[in-house]
BAVEXVEX-632923 format. One record per residue: residue number from 1; residue in one letter; x, y, z of N, C-alpha, C in turn. Coordinates in Angstrom, 3 decimals. Example, Ala and Ser with C-alpha at 12.3 -4.5 7.8 and 13.67 -1.06 7.14 Angstrom:
REM BAVEXVEX-632923
1_a_13.190_-5.690_7.800_12.300_-4.500_7.800_13.200_-3.300_7.800
2_s_12.850_-2.250_7.080_13.670_-1.060_7.140_12.900_0.030_7.870
//
This chain:
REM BAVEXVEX-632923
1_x_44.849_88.563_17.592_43.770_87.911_16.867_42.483_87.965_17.685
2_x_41.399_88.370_17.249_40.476_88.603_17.776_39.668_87.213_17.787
3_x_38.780_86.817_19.171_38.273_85.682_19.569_36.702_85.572_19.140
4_x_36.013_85.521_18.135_34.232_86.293_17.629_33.846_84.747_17.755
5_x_32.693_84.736_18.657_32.090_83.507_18.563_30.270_84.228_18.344
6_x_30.215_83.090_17.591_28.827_83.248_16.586_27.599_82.794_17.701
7_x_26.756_83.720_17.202_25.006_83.434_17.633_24.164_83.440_16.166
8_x_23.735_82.139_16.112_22.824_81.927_14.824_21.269_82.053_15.381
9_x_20.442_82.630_14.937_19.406_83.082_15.075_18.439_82.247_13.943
10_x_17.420_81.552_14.844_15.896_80.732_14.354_14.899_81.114_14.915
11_x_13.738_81.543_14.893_12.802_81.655_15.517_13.079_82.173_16.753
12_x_14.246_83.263_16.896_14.405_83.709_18.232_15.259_82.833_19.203
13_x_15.626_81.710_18.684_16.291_80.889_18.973_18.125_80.926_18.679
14_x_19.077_80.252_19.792_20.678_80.403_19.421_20.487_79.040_18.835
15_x_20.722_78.613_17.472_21.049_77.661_17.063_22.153_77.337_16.232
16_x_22.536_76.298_15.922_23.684_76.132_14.842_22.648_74.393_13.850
17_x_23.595_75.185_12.851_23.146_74.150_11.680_24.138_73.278_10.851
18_x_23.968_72.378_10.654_25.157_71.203_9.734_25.333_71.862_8.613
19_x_26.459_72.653_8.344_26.738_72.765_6.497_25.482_73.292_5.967
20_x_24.858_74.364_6.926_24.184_75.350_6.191_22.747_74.729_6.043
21_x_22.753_73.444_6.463_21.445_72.623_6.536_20.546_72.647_7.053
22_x_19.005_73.772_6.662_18.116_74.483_7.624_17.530_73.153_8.510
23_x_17.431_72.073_7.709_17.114_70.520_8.123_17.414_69.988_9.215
24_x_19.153_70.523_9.225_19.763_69.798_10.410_19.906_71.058_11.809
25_x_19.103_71.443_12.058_19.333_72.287_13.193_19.741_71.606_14.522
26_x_20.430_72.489_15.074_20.161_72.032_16.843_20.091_73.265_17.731
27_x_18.967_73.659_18.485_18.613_74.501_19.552_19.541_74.365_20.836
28_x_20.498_75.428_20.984_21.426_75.385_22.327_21.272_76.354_23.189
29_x_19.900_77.451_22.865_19.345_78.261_24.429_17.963_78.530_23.086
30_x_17.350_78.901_24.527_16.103_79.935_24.035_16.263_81.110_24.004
31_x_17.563_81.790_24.440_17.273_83.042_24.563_18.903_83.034_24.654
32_x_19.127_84.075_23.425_20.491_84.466_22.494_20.944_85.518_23.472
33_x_20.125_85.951_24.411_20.778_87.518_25.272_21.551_86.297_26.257
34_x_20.654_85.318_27.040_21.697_84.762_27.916_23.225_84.434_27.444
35_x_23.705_83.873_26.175_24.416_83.050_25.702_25.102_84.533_25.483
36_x_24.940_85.540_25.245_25.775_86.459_24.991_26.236_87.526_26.386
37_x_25.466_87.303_27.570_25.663_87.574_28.074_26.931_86.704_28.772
38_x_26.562_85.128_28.756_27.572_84.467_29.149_29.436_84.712_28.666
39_x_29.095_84.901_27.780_30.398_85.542_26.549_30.660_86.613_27.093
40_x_29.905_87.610_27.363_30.923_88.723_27.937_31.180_88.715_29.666
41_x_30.767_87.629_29.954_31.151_87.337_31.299_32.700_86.584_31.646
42_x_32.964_85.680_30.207_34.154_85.183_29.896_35.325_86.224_29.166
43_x_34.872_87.051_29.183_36.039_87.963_28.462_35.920_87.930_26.948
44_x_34.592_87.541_26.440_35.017_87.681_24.906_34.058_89.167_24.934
45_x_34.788_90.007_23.683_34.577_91.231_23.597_33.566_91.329_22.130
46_x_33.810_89.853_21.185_33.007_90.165_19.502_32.119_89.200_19.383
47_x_30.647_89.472_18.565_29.897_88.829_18.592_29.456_88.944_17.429
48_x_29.654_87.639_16.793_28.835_87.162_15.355_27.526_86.961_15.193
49_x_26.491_87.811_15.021_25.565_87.755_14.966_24.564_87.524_13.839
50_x_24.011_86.116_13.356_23.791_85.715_12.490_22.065_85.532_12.528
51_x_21.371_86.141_11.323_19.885_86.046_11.445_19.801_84.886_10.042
52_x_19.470_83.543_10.716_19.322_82.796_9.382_17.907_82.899_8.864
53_x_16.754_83.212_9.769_15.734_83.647_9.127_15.715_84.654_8.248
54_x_16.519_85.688_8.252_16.579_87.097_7.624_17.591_86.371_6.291
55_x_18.094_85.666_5.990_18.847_85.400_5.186_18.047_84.589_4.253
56_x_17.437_83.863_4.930_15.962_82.899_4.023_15.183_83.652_3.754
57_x_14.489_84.894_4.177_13.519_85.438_3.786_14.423_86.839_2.753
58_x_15.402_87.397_2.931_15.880_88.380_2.024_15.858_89.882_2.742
59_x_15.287_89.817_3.699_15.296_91.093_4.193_15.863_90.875_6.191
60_x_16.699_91.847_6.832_16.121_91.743_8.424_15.224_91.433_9.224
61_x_15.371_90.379_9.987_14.140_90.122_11.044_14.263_89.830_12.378
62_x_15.657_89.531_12.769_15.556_89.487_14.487_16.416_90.748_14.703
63_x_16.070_91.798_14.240_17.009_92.997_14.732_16.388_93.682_16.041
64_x_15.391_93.164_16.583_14.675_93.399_17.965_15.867_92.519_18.977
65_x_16.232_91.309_18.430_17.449_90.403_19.215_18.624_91.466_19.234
66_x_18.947_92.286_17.988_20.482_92.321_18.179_20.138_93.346_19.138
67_x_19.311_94.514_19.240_18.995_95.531_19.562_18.702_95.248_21.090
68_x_18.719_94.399_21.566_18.133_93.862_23.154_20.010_93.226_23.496
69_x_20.587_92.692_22.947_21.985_92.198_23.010_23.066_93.791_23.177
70_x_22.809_94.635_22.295_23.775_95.496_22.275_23.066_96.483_23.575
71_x_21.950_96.830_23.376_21.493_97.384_25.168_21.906_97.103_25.883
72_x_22.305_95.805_26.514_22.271_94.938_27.625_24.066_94.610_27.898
73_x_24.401_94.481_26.758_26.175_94.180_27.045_26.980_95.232_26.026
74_x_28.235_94.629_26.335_29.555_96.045_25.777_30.032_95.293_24.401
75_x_29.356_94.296_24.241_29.924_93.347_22.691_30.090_93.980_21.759
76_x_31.105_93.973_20.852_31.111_94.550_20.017_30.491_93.673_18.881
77_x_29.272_94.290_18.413_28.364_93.259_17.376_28.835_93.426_16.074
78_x_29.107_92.530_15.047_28.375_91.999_13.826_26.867_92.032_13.525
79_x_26.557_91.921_12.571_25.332_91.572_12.421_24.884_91.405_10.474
80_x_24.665_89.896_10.352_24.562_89.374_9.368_22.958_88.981_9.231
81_x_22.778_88.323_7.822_21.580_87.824_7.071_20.201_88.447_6.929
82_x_20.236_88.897_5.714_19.027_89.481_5.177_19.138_90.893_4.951
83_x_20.599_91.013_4.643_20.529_92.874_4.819_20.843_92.888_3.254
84_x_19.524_93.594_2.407_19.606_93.688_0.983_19.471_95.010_0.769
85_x_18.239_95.887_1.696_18.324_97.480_1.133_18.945_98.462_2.193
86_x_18.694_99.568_1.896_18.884_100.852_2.264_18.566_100.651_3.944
87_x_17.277_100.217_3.489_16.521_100.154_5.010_16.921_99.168_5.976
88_x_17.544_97.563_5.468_17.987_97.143_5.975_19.232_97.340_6.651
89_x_20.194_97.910_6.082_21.499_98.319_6.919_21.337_99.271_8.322
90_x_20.288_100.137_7.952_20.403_101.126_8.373_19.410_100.812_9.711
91_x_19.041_99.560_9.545_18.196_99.002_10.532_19.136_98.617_11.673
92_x_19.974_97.725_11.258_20.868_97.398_11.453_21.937_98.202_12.425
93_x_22.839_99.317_12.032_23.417_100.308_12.552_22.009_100.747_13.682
94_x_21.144_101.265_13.502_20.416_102.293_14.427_20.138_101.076_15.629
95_x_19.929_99.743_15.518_19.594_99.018_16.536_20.913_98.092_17.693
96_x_22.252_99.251_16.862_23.398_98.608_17.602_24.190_97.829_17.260
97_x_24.053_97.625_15.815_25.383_96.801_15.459_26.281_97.618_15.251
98_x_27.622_96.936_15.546_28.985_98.292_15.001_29.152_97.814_13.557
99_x_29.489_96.631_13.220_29.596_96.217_11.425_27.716_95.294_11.088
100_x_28.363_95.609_9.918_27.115_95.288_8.603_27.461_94.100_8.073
101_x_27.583_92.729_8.049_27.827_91.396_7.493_26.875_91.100_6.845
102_x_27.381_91.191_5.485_26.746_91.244_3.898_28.112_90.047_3.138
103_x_26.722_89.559_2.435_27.369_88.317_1.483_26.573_88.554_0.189
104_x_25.714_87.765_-0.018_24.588_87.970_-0.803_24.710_89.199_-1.560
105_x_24.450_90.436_-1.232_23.851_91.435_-1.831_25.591_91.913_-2.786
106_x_26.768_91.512_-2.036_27.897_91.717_-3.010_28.215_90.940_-4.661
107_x_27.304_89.736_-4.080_27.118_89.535_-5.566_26.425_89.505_-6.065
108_x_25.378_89.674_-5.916_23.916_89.961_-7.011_23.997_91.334_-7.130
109_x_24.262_92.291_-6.381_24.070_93.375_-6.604_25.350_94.319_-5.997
110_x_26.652_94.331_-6.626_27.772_94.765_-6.238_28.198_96.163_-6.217
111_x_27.216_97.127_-6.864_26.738_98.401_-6.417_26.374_98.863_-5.599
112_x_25.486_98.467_-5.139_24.630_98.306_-3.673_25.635_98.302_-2.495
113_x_26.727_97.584_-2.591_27.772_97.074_-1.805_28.963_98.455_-2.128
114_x_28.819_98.681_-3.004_30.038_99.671_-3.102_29.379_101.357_-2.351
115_x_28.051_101.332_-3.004_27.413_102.252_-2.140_27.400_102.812_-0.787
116_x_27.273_101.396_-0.024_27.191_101.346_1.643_28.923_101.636_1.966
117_x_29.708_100.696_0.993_31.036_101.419_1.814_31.089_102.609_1.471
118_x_31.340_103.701_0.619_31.177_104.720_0.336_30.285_105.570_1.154
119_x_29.264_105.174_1.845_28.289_105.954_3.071_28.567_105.561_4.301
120_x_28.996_104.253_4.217_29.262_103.619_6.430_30.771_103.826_6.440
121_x_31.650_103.765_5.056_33.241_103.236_5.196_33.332_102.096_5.600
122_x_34.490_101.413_4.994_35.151_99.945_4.599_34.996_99.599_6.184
123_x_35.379_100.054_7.342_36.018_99.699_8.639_34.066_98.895_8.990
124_x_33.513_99.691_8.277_31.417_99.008_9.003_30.904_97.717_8.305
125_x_31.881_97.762_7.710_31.061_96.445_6.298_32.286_94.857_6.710
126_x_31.615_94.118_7.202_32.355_92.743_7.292_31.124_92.097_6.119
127_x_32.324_91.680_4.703_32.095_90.878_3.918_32.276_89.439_4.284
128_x_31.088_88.717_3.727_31.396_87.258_4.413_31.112_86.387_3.042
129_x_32.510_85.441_2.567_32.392_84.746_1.617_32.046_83.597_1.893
130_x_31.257_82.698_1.501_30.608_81.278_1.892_31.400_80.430_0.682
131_x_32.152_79.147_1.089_32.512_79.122_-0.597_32.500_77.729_-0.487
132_x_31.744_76.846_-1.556_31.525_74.890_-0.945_32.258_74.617_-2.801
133_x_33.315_74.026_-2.747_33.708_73.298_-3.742_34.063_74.777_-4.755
134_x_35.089_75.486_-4.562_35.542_76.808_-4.666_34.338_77.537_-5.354
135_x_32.993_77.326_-4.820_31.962_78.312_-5.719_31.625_79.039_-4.301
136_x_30.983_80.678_-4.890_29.952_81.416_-3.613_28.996_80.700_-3.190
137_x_28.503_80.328_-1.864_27.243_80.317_-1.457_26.571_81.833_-1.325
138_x_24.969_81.777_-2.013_24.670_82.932_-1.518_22.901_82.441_-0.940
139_x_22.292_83.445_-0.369_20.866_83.147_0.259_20.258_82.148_0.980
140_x_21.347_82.710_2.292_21.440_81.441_2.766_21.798_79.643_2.203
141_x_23.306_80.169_1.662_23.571_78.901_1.190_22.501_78.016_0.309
142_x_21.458_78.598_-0.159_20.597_78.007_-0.772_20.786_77.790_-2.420
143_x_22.013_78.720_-2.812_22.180_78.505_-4.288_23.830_79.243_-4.649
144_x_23.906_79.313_-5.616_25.754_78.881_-5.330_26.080_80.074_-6.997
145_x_27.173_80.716_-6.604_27.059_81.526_-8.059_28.452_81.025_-8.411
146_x_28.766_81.331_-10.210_30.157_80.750_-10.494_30.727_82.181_-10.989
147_x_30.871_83.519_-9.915_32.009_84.314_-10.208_33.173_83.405_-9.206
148_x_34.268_83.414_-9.582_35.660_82.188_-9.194_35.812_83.063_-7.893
149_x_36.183_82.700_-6.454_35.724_83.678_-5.294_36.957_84.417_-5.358
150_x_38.318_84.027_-5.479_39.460_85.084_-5.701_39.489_86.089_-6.538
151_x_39.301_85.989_-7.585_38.388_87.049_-8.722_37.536_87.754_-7.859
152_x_36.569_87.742_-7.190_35.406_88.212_-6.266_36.205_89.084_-5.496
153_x_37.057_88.483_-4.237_37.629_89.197_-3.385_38.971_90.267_-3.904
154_x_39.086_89.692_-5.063_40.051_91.205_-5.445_39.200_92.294_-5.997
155_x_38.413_91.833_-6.398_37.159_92.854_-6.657_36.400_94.202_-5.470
156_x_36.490_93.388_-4.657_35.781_94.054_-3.254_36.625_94.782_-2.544
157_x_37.322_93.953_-2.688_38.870_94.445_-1.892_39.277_96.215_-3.005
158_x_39.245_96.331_-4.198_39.525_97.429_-5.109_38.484_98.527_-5.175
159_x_37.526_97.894_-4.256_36.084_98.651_-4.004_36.062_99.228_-2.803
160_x_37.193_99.037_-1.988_37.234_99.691_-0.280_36.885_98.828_0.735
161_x_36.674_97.186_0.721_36.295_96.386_1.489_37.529_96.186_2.239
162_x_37.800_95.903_3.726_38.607_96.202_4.523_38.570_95.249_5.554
163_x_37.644_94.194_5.386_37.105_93.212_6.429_36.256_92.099_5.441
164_x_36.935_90.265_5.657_36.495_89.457_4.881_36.399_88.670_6.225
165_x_34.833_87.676_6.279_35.438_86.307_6.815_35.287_85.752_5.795
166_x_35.557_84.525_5.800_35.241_83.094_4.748_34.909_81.983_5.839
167_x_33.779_81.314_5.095_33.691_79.778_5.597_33.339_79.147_4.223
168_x_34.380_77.765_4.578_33.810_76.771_4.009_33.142_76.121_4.346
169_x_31.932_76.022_3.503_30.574_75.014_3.902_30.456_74.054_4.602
170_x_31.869_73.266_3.899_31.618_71.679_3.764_32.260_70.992_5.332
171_x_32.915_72.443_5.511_33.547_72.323_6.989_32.534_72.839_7.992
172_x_32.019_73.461_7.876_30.874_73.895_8.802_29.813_73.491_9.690
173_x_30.294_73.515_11.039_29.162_72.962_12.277_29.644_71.159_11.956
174_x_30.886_70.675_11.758_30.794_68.851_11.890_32.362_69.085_12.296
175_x_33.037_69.990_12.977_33.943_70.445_13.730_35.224_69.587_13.348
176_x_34.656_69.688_12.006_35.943_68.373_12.053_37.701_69.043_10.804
177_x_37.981_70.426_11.777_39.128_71.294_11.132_39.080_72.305_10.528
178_x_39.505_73.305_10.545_39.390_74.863_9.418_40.438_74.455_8.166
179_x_39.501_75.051_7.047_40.269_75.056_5.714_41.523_75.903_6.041
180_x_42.810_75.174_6.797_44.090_76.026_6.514_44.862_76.475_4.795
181_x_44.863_75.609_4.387_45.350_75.677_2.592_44.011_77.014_2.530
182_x_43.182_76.850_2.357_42.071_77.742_1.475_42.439_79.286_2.513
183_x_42.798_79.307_3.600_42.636_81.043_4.648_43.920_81.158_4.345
184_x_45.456_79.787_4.017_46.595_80.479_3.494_46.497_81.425_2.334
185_x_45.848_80.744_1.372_45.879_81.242_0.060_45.382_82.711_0.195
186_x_44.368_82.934_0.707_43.516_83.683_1.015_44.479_85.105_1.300
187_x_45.322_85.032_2.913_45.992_85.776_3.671_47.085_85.889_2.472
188_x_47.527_85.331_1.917_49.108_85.366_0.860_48.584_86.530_-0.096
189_x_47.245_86.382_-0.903_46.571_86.891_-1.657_46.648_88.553_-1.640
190_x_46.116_88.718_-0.231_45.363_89.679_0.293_45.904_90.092_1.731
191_x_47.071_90.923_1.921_47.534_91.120_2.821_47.572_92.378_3.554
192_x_46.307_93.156_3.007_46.146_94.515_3.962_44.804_94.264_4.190
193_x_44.044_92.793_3.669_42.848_92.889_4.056_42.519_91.868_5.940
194_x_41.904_92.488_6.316_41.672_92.166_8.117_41.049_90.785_7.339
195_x_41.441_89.170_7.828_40.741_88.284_7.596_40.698_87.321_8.921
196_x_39.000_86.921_8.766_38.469_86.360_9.810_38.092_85.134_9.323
197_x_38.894_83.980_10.143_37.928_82.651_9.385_37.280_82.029_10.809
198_x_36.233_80.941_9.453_35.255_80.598_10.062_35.255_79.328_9.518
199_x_34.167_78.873_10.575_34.162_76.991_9.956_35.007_76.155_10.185
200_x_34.545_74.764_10.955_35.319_73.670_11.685_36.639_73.923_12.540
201_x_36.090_75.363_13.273_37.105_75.281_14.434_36.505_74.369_15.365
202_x_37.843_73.201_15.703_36.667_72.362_16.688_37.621_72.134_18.306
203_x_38.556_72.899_18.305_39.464_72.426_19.266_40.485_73.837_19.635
204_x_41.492_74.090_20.711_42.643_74.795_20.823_43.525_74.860_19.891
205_x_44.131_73.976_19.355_45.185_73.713_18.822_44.725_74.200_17.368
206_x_43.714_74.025_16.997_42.869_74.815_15.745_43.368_76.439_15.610
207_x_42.781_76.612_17.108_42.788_78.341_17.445_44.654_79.155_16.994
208_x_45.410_78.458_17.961_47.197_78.350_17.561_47.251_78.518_16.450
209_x_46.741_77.418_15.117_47.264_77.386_14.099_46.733_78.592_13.338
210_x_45.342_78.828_13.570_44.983_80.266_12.616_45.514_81.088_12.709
211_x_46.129_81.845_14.069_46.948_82.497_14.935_48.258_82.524_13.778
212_x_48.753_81.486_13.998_50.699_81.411_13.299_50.301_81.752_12.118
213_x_48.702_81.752_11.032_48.633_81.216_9.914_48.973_82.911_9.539
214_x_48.031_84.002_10.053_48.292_85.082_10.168_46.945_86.131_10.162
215_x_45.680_85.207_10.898_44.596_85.448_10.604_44.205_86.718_11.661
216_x_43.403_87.415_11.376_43.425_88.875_12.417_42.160_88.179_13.230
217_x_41.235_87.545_13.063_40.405_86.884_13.735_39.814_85.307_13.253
218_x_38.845_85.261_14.509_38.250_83.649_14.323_37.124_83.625_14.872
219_x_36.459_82.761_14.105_34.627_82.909_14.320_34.451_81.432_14.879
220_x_33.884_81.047_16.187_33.610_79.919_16.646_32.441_79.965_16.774
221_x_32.196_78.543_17.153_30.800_78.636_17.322_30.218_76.723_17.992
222_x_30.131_76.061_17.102_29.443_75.086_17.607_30.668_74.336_18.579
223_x_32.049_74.368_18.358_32.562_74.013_18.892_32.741_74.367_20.571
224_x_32.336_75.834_20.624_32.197_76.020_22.234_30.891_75.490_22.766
225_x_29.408_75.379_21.900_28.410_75.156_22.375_27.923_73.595_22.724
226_x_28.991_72.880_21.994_29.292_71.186_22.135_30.774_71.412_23.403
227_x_30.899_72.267_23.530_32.142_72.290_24.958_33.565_71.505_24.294
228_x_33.778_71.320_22.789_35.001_71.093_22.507_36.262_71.999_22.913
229_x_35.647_73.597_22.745_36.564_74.649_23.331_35.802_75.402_24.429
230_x_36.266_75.268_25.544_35.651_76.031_26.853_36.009_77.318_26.332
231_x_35.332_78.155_27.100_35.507_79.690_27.424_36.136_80.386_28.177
232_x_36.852_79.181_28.953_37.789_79.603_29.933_39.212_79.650_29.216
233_x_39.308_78.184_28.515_40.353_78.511_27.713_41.091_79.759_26.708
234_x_39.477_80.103_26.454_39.547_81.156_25.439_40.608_82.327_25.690
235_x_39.576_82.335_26.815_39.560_83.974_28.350_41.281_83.930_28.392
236_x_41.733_82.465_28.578_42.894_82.246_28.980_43.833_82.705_27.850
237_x_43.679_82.209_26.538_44.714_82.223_26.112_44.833_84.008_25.124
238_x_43.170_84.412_25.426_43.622_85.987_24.884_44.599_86.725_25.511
239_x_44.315_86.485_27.500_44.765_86.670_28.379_46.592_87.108_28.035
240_x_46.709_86.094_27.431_48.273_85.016_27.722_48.598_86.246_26.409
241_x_47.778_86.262_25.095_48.109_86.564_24.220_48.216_87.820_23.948
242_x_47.334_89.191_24.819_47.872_90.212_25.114_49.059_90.677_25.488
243_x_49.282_89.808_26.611_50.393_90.041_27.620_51.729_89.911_26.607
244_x_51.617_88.790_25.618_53.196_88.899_24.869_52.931_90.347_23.886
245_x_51.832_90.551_23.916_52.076_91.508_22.729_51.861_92.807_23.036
//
């Protein structure tokens, strides 16, 4: 199971936000290269790279960040919010991301999405479902669509999508547990698709259970930057978790 801890991007800033709440921010560096540099100093190898400005505005905008991050370290990047055209993906790829994390543009415009896998292949495209009270969040969580999200993901999934995370909203940044019922259903569903969850990992014993649940990865985030889960632990238990396997 792969260990991906998230960098949310504000004004150039690593921040995290309450349940998607541009309102409720909190600033935890000025500078997203240190915090990622710190990460690959601990042994984590994946990096969630999240532009919430680019997701509010509709197009890419800290791709000068990801592009200074992937120079500088061996991370293997993500790179999410605001990627709607041609130009945006491709912004994207040329400045060093290895995947394309697209939400939004799969459902407003699910052509568009079938397109890019068909030109990058399924293995470049990490789809990311946002889902608060079983509806999509899309644009930056700012408005909510009613295609039913299992309907959605068998959809994408029949389209060559090969890589899902999900977060639930309502769990998001208040560390308080990951939707296990909602990533079971999910994994039972959909069992050749790579799934990564996200949202209210707030502890170890969190990490274990996604692990047994049968999840191929896990997206942390505020929980290491509030020090609920050290990085040592992390280091430790990939460590531990190679070695049996």
């Amino acid at each position: 199971m792969d260990i991906i801890v998230a960098i949310d991007l504000i004004d150039g800033k690593c921040v995290r936000l309450i349940q998607g709440d541009f309102k409720r921010k909190k600033i935890y560096n000025e500078d997203p290269l240190d915090v990622a540099l710190l990460l690959e100093n601990y042994g984590i190898s994946r990096l969630h790279l999240v532009d919430l400005d680019g997701a509010k505005k509709g197009k890419v905008v800290h791709w000068k960040i990801l592009e200074k991050i992937a120079k500088s370290t061996h991370l293997t990047i993500d790179f999410g919010g605001g990627i709607h055209s041609d130009e945006d993906i491709r912004t994207v790829f040329e400045s060093g991301g290895h995947m394309a994390t697209v939400g939004s543009i799969a459902v407003q415009k699910p052509f568009v999405l079938k397109k890019w896998i068909d030109a990058y292949g399924g293995d470049k495209i990490l789809l990311g479902v946002d889902v608060k009270n079983n509806k999509i969040a899309i644009n930056g969580w700012t408005k909510f669509s009613d295609f039913p999200f299992l309907d959605f993901l068998q959809e994408k999934s029949n389209h060559g999508v090969k890589k899902i995370f999900c977060t639930d909203i309502s769990k998001d940044g208040i560390l308080s547990g990951p939707s296990f019922l909602l990533y079971k259903k999910i994994i039972e569903k959909f069992p050749n698709i790579e799934f990564i969850a996200s949202g209210g990992i707030s502890n170890m014993n969190d990490v274990y259970q996604l692990f047994n649940l049968g999840c191929s990865g896990i997206i942390v985030g505020k929980a290491v930057y509030e020090k609920k889960i050290s990085l040592y632990d992390l280091k430790n238990w990939k460590k531990i978790n190679n070695h049996n396997n």
